[in-house]
C-alpha positions, 0 to 999 in steps of 0.5 A: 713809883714802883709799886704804882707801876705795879698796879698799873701792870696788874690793872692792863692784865685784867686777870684774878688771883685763882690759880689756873689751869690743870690738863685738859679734860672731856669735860671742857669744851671746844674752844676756837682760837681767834688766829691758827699760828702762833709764835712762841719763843723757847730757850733752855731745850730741857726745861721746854722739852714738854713744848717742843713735843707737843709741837713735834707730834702734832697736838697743837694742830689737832687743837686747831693752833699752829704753833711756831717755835722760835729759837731766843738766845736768853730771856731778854730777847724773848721778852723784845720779841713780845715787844716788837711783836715778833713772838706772841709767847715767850718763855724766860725764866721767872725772875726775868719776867718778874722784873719786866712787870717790875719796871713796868712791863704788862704780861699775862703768864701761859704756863709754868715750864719748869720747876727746880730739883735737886741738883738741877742748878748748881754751882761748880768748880774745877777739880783742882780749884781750891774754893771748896767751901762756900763761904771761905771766899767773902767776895767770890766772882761767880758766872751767871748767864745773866745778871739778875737772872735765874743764877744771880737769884739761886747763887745769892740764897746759897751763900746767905745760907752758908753765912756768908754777905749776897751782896759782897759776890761779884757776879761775872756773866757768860754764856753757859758754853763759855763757863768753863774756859772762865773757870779754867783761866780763872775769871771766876771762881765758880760757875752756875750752871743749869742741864745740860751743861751742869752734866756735860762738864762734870763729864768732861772736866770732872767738875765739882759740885761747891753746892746744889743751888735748890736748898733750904729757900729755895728747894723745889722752886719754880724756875720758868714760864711762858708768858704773852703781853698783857694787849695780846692776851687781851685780844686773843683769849681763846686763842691762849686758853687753846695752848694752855690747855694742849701744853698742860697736857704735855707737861703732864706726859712729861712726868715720864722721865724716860720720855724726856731723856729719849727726846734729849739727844735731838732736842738738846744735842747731847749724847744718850749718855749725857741724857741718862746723867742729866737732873731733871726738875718738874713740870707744873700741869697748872699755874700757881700763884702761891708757888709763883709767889715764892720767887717774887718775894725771894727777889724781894727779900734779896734787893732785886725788887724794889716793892712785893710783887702780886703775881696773882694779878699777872694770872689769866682767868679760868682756862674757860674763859 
């Protein structure tokens, strides 16, 4: 029945299986957005950075759109809003969209956000812990900021890497402010963490890292995305070909690390120190079905989704269409 909700999901897109969207160019032509406002639901400050300025700096209102930007406390509630009809775009990381398409959810994917790099997602303990190798804990318990999330995903690759049994890890979910009292009090034995908060508590806890969470399976792996209902994309088409393009753009500017970390301060909180210390991953200008595809077929592979997911089929069509 998955693989038939599935397809049933690929058919509400209406999409093909090209890859999408690099930044835009003089050659493409004025595109006139069905509504002047959109409402798109961001999360994780750095891996949104290149949006929030886009925003910040007035290039959506110059491509003709009004974007609004709505603070989601995790990706769950990103994808309610698109449901309630509260948002128009969310952003989430792509395992959690994948496993809405998965049981049934119709999207169409906007635009990739990020993409890992080293040491951009580790997992980490505290310097006077005794868990220093990966794998001599059979049945560590591990705080991820969601089950089945981005963290569930990574920290399940490294310990199969190391050796060890995926499915023996006890996942413990806390919010990202509140791991390091659950590894202080010792509720977990290590913690996965993403910037800035990977970079806030080796600052103030000394913080170990026990492994880089972006190796082997998983190195330079996509991270997260924006994407909008399958009946909305359908009904305002130009509308997202005009904030694909603007936020591509963006992303491209974004290469400029020294301009993300200048921005950190304001948009994450974070002390300029902390922003000079922070990994930071990429920023994809385009979608990519064979990237996207490796995070499916990860999850696949790792028991957290029952059928191969196509994730060509959640594509939108050219950005002139």
């Amino acid at each position: 029945m998955r693989g038939v909700a599935v397809a049933l999901v690929a058919a509400l897109v209406l999409v093909t299986g090209c890859d999408t969207g690099s930044g835009s160019s003089p050659a493409e032509p004025a595109v006139t957005p069905e509504r002047g406002q959109l409402r798109v639901g961001v999360g994780n400050p750095i891996e949104t950075t290149p949006l929030r300025l886009a925003v910040a700096d007035g290039s959506f209102a110059k491509a003709g759109l009004d974007v609004r930007l709505v603070e989601e406390r995790d990706g769950q509630d990103a994808l309610d809003g698109l449901a309630t009809g509260r948002l128009d775009v969310a952003f989430a990381t792509d395992e959690t969209l994948f496993t809405a398409v998965a049981r049934g959810t119709a999207l169409q994917l906007q635009g990739e956000a990020y993409t890992s790099a080293p040491y951009t997602v580790a997992l980490v303990t505290l310097p006077d812990s005794r868990y220093t190798d990966l794998a001599s804990k059979k049945a560590p318990k591990i705080a991820v900021s969601a089950d089945g999330d981005l963290g569930t995903l990574a920290a399940r690759s490294i310990f199969a890497t190391a050796g060890g049994d995926p499915d023996r890890i006890k996942f413990v979910t806390r919010r990202y402010e509140d791991m390091p009292a659950a590894l202080g009090d010792g509720t977990v034995d290590a913690a996965l963490m993403v910037e800035p908060y990977l970079a806030k508590i080796q600052q103030d806890l000394g913080a170990r890292v026990l492994a880089d969470s972006f190796r082997g399976a998983t190195l330079d792996f996509p991270v997260s995305a924006y994407a909008s209902g399958a009946l909305f994309a359908q009904a305002n088409p130009r509308t997202l070909v005009v904030f694909r393009r603007v936020l591509a753009d963006a992303q491209q500017r974004a290469a400029d690390q020294s301009l993300v970390r200048a921005a950190l301060p304001r948009i994450a909180g974070i002390d300029s120190t902390t922003a000079s210390l922070v990994a930071l991953g990429q920023y994809p200008t385009s979608l990519s079905g064979v990237r996207l595809q490796r995070v499916a077929d990860l999850m696949h592979g790792m028991g957290m989704l029952d059928g191969r997911l196509d994730v060509s089929a959640l594509l939108p069509r050219s950005a002139g269409s």
